[in-house]
C-alpha positions in Angstrom: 11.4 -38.5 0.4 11.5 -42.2 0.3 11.6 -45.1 2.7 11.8 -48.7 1.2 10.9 -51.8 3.6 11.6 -55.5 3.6 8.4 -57.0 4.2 6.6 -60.7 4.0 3.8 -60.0 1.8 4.0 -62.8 -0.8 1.8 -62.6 -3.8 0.4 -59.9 -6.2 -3.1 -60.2 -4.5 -1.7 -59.1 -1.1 0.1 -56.3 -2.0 -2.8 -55.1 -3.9 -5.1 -55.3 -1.1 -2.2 -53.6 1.4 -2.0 -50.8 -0.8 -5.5 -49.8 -1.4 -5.5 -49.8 2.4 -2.3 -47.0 2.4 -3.8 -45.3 0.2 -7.1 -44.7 2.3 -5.3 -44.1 5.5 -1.9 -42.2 3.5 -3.2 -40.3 0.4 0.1 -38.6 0.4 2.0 -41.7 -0.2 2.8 -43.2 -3.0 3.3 -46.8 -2.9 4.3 -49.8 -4.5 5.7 -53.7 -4.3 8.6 -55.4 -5.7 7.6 -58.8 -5.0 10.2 -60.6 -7.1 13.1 -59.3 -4.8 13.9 -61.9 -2.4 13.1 -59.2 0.5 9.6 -58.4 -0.6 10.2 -54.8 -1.1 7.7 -52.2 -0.3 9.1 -48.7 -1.6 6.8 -45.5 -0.4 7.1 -41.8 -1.3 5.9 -38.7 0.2 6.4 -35.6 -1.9 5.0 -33.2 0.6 7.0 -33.9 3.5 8.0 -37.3 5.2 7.0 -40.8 5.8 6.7 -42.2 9.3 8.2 -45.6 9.0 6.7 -47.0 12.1 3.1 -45.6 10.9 4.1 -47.6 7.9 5.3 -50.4 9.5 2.4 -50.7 11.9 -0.5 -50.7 9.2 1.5 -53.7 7.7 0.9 -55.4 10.7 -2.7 -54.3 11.4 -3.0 -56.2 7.8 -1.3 -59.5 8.6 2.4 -58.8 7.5 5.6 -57.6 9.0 7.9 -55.2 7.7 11.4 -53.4 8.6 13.2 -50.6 7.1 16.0 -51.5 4.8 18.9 -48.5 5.5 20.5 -46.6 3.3 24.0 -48.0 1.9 25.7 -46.0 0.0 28.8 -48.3 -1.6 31.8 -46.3 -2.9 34.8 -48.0 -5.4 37.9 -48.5 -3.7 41.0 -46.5 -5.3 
C-alpha cells in the first residue's frame, strides 16, 4: 500500500530529520520526499499491511510540519 501527502517541509535537511523519526516510530514504512514538487510530497509504503494516514499525519505535526493526504485521481481520455 501507499499513501502520498502534501506536506510543508521545505528543505532537504528537514525531510531528512522527519524521516529518521518515521523510521524509529514506523519501521514498516518506507518513506521518502519529493521536495521539488510544488506540494512537498511525502510518499510512504507499507508492504505488510497498511498505513494510518492520520498516525502519519500526526508525527508530522509532533515535528513542526503539517501534512494532508493527496486522493487518488484516476484521469481517463475522453472518446
Amino acid at each position: 500500500m501507499v499513501e502520498v501527502f502534501k506536506t510543508n517541509v521545505k528543505s532537504r535537511e528537514q525531510a531528512n530529520m522527519f524521516l529518521t523519526q518515521m523510521r524509529k516510530t514506523y519501521a514498516t514504512y518506507k518513506a521518502n520526499f519529493d521536495l521539488e514538487d510544488c506540494d512537498r510530497i511525502l510518499r510512504v509504503e507499507c508492504m505488510s499491511g497498511t498505513i494510518n494516514p492520520s498516525a502519519v499525519i500526526q508525527l508530522l505535526k509532533r515535528n513542526g510540519f503539517e501534512g494532508e493526504v493527496l486522493a487518488d485521481e484516476v484521469i481517463t481520455p475522453d472518446f
